[in-house]
C-alpha positions in Angstrom: 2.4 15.2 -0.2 0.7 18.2 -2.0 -2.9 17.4 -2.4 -5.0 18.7 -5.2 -8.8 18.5 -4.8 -8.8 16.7 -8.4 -7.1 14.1 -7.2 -7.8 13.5 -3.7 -8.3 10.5 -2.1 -10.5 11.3 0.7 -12.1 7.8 2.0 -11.4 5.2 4.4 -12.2 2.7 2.3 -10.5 3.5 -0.9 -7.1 4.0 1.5 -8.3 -0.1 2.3 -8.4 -1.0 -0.8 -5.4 0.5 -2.0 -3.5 -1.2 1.3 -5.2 -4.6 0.7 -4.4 -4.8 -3.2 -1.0 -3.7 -2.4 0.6 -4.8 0.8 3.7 -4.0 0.6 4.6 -0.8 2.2 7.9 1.5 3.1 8.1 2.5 6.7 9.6 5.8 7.8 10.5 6.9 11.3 12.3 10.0 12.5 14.2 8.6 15.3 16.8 10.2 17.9 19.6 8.4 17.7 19.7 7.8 14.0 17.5 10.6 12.2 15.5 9.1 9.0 15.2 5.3 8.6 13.2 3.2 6.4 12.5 -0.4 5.9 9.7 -2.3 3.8 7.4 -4.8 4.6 4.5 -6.1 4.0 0.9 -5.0 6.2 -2.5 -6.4 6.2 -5.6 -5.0 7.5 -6.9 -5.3 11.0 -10.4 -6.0 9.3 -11.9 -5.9 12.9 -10.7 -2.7 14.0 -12.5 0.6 13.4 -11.5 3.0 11.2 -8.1 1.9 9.6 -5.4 -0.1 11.5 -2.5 -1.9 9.9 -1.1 -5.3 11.0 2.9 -6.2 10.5 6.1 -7.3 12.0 9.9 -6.0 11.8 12.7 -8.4 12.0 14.8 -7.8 15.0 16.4 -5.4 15.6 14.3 -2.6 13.2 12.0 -2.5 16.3 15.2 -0.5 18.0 16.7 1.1 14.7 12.6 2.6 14.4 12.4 3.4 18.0 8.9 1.9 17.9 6.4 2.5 20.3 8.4 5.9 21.0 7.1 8.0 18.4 4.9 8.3 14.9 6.2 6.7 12.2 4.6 7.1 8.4 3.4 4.2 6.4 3.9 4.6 2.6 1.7 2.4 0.1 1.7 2.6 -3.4 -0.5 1.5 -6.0 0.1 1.0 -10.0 1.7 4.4 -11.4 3.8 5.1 -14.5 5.0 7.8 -17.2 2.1 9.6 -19.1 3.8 11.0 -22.1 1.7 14.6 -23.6 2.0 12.5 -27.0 -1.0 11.1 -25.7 -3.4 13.7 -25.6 -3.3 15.8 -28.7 -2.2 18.1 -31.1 -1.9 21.1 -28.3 1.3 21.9 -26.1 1.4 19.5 -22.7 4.1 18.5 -20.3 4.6 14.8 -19.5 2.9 13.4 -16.2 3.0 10.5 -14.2 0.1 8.8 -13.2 -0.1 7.1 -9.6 -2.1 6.1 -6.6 -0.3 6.1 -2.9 -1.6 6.7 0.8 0.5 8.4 3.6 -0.8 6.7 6.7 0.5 8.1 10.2 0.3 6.3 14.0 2.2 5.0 16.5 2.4 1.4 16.1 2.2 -1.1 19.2 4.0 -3.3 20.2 2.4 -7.2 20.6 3.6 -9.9 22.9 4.9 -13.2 21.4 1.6 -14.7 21.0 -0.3 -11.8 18.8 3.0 -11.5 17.0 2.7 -15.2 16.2 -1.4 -14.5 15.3 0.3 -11.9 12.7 3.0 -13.7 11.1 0.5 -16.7 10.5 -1.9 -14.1 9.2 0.3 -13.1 7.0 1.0 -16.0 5.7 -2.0 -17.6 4.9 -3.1 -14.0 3.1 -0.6 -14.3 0.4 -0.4 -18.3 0.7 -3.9 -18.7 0.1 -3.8 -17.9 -3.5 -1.3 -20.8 -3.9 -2.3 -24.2 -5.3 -0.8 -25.8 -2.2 -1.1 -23.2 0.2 2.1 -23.9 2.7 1.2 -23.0 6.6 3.2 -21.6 9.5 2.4 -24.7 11.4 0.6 -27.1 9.3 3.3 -29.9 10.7 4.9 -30.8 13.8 8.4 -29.8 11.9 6.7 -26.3 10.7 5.8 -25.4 14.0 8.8 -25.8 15.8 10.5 -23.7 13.2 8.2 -21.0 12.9 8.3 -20.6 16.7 11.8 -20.5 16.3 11.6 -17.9 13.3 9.4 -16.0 15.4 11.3 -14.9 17.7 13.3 -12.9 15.4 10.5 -10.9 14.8 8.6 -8.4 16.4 4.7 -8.0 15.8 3.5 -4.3 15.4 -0.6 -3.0 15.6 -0.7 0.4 13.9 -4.2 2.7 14.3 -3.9 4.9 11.4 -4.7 8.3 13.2 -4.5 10.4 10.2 -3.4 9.8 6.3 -2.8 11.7 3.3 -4.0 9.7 -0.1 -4.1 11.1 -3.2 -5.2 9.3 -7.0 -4.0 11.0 -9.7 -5.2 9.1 -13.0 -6.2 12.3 -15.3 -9.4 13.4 -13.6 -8.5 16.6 -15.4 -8.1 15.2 -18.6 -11.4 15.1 -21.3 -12.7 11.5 -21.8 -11.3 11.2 -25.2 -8.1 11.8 -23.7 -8.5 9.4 -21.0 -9.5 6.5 -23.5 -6.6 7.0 -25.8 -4.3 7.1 -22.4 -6.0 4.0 -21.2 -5.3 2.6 -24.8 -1.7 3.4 -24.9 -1.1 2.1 -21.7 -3.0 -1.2 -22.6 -0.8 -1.5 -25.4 2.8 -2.5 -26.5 4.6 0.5 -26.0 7.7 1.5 -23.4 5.4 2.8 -21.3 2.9 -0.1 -21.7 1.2 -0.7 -18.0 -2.2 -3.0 -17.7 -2.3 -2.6 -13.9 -2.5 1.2 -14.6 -5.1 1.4 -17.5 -7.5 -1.0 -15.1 -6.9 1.2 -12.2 -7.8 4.4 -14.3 -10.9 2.7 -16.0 -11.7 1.9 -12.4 -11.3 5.1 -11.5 -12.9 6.7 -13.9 -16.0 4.8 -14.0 -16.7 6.0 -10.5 -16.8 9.2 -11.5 -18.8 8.9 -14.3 -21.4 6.3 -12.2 -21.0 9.9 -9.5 -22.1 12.0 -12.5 -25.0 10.0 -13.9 
C-alpha cells in the first residue's frame, strides 16, 4: 500500500483501535503449493501482549491451504470507507476520491494446542456475544460444552505478533475545513453515497488534528 505522509497511520494504538472496532479481517498467504490464498475471519486483540498481536482460528483445513506456521502471511483490516464525489468541495476542477481507513499487519502466526485454541474460540465468543441481551456461551451448559468441544476440533487456534504493518487514514487531511464539514455533511445525509460510520470516523479524525494544532 502507497503511503502518503498526509494520511499515514503511524501508531500502535490507532492500528488497535481500528482492529478492535473492526474485527473482521482478510487473510493472505503466499503459499508453495497453491500460490495466493485468502480467507476471512474474525481477530481479537491479545490485549496482554506487547506491541500488537492478533488472536483467531481457521477452520480445518485453511491451516494447510495457508501453510501456517511456514511462512508470513498479511492480515487486512478495514475500517468505514466510501465514494467522495469532487461535487463536494467547490466550484474548482477535482477528481472523485474515496475515503477509507485499513491496516496491513504482517507475522507468522502460531500455532496453539487444543486447549488455547479452545481459550480463543470462547474469547471470541463472548467479545461479540456480550453485547447481546442474552449473551449465549460456548459452554454455559452441560449440552454447550460437549458440542463446542466437538466444534472445536474443526478448528485450529492461531497467535499472530504483528512484526511490522502498513496503516494508512485517508479522510481529507488535505482538504480545507470548509470542505471537510460539507463532506462530513453530505455523508451524514440522504444521498447515494450517504455513510454515518464514515462522517463519525472523519470528525474523529479530524478533531485530533485540530486538538494537535491547538
Amino acid at each position: 500500500m502507497r503511503q502518503n505522509p498526509s494520511f499515514t497511520l503511524a501508531s500502535d494504538e490507532g492500528v488497535k483501535r481500528l482492529v478492535r472496532e473492526h474485527p473482521w479481517a482478510t487473510m493472505v498467504s503466499s503459499t508453495d503449493a497453491a500460490g495466493l490464498v485468502a480467507s476471512h475471519y474474525p481477530v481479537l486483540l491479545d490485549e496482554t501482549a506487547e506491541g500488537i498481536t492478533l488472536l483467531t482460528h481457521v477452520g480445518r483445513p485453511d491451516e494447510v491451504v495457508h501453510e501456517l506456521g511456514r511462512h508470513e502471511v498479511l492480515v487486512i483490516v478495514q475500517g468505514p470507507h466510501g465514494y467522495i464525489s469532487p461535487g463536494w468541495y467547490d466550484a474548482n476542477p477535482a477528481v472523485p476520491t474515496w475515503n477509507f481507513v485499513t491496516a496491513h499487519l504482517y507475522g507468522t502466526p502460531e500455532l496453539l494446542d487444543a486447549a488455547e485454541n479452545l481459550r480463543v474460540l470462547e474469547a471470541l465468543v463472548d467479545h461479540f456475544e456480550d453485547a447481546m441481551p442474552e449473551p449465549r456461551r460456548m459452554r454455559g451448559t452441560a449440552e454447550n460444552g460437549a458440542y463446542a468441544d466437538r466444534i472445536a476440533a474443526g478448528t485450529v487456534g492461531l497467535r499472530i505478533p504483528i512484526t511490522r504493518f502498513v496503516a494508512k487514514n485517508k479522510m481529507s487531511q488535505n482538504k480545507p475545513a470548509e470542505t471537510v464539514d460539507r463532506i462530513i455533511g453530505e455523508l451524514e445525509g440522504d444521498g447515494p453515497y450517504a455513510s454515518p460510520a464514515l462522517a463519525a470516523e472523519m470528525r474523529r479524525t479530524h478533531e485530533v488534528l485540530r486538538a494537535a494544532r491547538s
